[in-house]
C-alpha positions in Angstrom: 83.8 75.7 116.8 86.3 76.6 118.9 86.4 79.0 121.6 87.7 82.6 120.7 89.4 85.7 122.0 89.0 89.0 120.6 89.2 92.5 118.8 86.6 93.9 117.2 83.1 93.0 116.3 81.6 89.4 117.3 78.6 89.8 115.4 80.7 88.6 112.7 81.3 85.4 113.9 77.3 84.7 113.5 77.4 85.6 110.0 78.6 82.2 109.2 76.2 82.5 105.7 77.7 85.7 104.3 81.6 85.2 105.4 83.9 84.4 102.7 87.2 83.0 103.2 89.7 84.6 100.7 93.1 82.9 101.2 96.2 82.5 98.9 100.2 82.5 99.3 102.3 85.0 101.6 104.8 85.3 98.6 102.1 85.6 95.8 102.9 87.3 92.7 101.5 90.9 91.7 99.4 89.9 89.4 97.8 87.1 91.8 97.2 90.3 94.7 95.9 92.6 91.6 93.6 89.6 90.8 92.5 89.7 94.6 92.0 93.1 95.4 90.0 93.4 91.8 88.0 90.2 93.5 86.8 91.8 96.2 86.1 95.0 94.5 83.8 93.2 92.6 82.4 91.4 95.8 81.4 94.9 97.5 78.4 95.2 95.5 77.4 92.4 97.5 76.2 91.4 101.6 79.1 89.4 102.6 82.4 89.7 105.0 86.4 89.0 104.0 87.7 86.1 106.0 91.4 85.8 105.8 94.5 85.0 107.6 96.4 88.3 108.7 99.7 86.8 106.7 101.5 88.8 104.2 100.9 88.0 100.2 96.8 87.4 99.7 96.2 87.6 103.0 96.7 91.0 103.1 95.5 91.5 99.9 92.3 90.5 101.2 91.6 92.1 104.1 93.5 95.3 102.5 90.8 95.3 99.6 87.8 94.4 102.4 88.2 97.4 104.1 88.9 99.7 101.0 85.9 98.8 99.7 83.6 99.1 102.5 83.2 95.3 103.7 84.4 94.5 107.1 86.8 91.7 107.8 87.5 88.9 110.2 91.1 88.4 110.7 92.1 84.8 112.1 95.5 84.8 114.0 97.7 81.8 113.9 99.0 83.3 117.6 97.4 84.3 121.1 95.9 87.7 120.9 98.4 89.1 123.4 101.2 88.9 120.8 98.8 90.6 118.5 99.9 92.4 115.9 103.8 91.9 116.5 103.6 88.3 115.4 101.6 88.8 112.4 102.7 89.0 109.2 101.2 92.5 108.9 101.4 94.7 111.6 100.5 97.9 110.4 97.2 96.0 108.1 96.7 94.4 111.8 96.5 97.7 113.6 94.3 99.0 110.5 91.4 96.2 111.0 91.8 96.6 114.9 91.0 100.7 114.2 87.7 99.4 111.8 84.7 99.6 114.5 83.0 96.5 112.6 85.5 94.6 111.8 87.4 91.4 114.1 90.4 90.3 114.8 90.1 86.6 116.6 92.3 84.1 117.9 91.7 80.2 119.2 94.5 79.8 121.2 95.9 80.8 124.5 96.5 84.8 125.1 100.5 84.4 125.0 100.6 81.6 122.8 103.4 82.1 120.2 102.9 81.6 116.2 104.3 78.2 115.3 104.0 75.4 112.4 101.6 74.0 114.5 99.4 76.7 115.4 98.5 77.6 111.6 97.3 74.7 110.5 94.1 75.1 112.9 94.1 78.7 112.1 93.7 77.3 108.5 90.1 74.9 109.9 89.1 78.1 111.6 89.1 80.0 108.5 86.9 77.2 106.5 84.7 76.5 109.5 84.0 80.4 110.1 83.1 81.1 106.2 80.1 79.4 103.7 82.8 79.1 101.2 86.9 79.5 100.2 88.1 81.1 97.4 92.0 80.4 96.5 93.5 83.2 94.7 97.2 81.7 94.5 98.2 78.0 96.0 101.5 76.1 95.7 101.6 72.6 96.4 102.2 72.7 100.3 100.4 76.0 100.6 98.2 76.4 103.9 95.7 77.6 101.7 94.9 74.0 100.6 94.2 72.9 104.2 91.5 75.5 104.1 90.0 74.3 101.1 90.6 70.0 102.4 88.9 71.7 105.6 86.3 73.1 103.6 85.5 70.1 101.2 85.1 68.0 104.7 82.8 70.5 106.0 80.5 70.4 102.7 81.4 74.0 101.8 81.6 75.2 97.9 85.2 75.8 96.9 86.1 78.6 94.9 89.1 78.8 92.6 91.2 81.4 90.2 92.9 79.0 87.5 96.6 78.9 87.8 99.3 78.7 84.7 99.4 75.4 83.7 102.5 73.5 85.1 103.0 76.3 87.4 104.6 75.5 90.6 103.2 78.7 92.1 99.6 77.2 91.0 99.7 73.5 91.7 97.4 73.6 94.5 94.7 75.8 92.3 95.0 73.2 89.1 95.0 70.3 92.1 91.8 71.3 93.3 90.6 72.1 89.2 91.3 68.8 88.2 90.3 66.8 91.0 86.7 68.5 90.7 86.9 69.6 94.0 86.0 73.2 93.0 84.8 75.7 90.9 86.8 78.3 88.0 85.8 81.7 89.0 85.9 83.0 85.0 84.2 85.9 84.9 83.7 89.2 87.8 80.6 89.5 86.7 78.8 86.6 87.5 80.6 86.6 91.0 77.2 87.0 92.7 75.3 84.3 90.6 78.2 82.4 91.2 78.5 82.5 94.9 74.7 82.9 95.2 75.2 86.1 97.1 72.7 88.6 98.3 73.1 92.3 96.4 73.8 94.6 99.6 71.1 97.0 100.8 70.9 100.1 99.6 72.2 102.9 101.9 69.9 105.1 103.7 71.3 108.1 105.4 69.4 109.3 108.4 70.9 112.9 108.2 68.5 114.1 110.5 70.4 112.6 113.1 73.3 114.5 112.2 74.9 117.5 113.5 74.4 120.3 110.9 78.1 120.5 110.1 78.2 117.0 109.1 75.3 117.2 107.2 77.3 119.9 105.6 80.1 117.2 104.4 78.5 114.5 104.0 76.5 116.6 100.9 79.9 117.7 99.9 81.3 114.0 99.6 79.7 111.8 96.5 80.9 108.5 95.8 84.1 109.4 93.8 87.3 110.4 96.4 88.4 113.8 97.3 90.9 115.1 99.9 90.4 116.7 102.6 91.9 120.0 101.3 89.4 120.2 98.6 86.5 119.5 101.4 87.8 122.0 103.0 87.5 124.3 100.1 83.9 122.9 99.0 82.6 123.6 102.6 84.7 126.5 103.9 85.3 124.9 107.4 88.2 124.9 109.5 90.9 122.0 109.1 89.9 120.7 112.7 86.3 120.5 112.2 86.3 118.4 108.8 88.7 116.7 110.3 87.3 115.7 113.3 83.7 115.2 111.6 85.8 113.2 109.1 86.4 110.6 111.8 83.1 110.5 113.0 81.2 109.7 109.9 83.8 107.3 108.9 82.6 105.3 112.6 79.2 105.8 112.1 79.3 104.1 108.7 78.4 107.3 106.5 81.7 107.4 104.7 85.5 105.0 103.7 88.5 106.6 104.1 90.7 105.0 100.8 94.5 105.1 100.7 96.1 108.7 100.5 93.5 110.3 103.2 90.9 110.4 100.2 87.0 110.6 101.7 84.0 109.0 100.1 80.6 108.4 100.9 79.8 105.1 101.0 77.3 103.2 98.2 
């Protein structure tokens, strides 16, 4: 393993057993990053961590979907971590996992060290050797996302596939893998955990005791289906400020998600 720099939480890198490496092409189709985010959605219910590349396509996808749905994230840079986040694909994603308290951004290679065609290939090991297995959403035939499966198969870790159309260029590297038995058809979202022989998560205990009375006061306001902050502040008649600020604070302490569109959950 090599050595790493980093952003974020290192805790992660310890949780070798409930990392999962979610990889794909930068210029995937629609329906290949709908079929990723819906993934991971369905992985939520579950005790495991989104390892990805920080690229755009299912890359982002991935770690996009990871935090949305309450799972933290390691994302593996193919440059040094002082040109982090201009030289990723994703910037703004990049600035959004670097915000996410329990989440990591981590890099092998020397602080200035520039992306090249050399360094992603051994971002591509890292992502196999950091994660118990590699599912490929979308793979061409050349796709870096087939070095992380070879890296994978060579480090005796299950391989995870969602079958391609046949005789599609787009999907050579999934039907290569398919029909060289060198992994699995994921099939159906509902056996992902019986699948993947994952752990269900937890369940959620909330230790409100330990809260200030006014964020008791939203918390019980918040369920599990998204509101906005305007109708919080209409459930709990507080000032924009205060919601807002206690917003923040739950969100770090783990109580609540923020989704897209500054909607406010609590978490499951």
């Amino acid at each position: 393993m090599p050595n790493f720099t980093s952003i974020g939480n290192l805790d992660l890198l310890e949780q070798t057993h409930k990392n999962i490496a979610v990889v794909g092409a930068r210029r995937a189709s629609v329906f290949s990053q709908n079929i990723c985010s819906e993934l991971i959605k369905h992985l939520a219910r579950f005790d495991c961590n989104i390892v990805s590349g920080l690229a755009y396509g299912i890359d982002s996808s991935a770690h996009k979907a990871a935090l949305d749905n309450g799972l933290d994230t390691i994302a593996v840079l193919g440059c040094g971590i002082n040109n982090f986040p201009e030289q990723t694909g994703n910037p703004a994603l990049a600035r959004r996992i670097q915000d996410h308290p329990t989440s990591l951004i981590v890099s092998q290679f020397e602080h200035d060290s520039p992306a090249s065609k050399f360094s992603f290939p051994l971002r591509n090991k890292t992502i196999a050797e950091l994660s118990f297995c590699v599912i490929v959403i979308q793979a061409g035939a050349e796709s870096g996302s087939l070095i992380t499966a070879t890296w994978a198969h060579k480090l005796a870790k299950k391989i995870f596939v969602i079958p391609g159309q046949f005789l599609s260029d787009s999907f050579a590297g999934n039907n290569f893998l398919l029909s060289n038995s060198l992994a699995e058809p994921i099939l159906d979202f509902e056996k992902l955990g019986s699948q993947l022989e994952l752990v269900p998560k937890p369940p959620k205990t909330y230790q409100c005791t330990l809260l200030s009375p006014v964020a008791q006061t939203i918390l019980a306001s918040l369920s599990l289906e998204p509101i906005n902050i305007e109708e919080l502040i209409q459930k709990t008649a507080l000032d924009y400020a205060i919601v807002s600020k206690q917003l923040s604070m739950l969100e770090i302490q783990g109580y609540i998600k923020r989704s897209p569109g500054m909607l406010f959950s609590r978490k499951s």
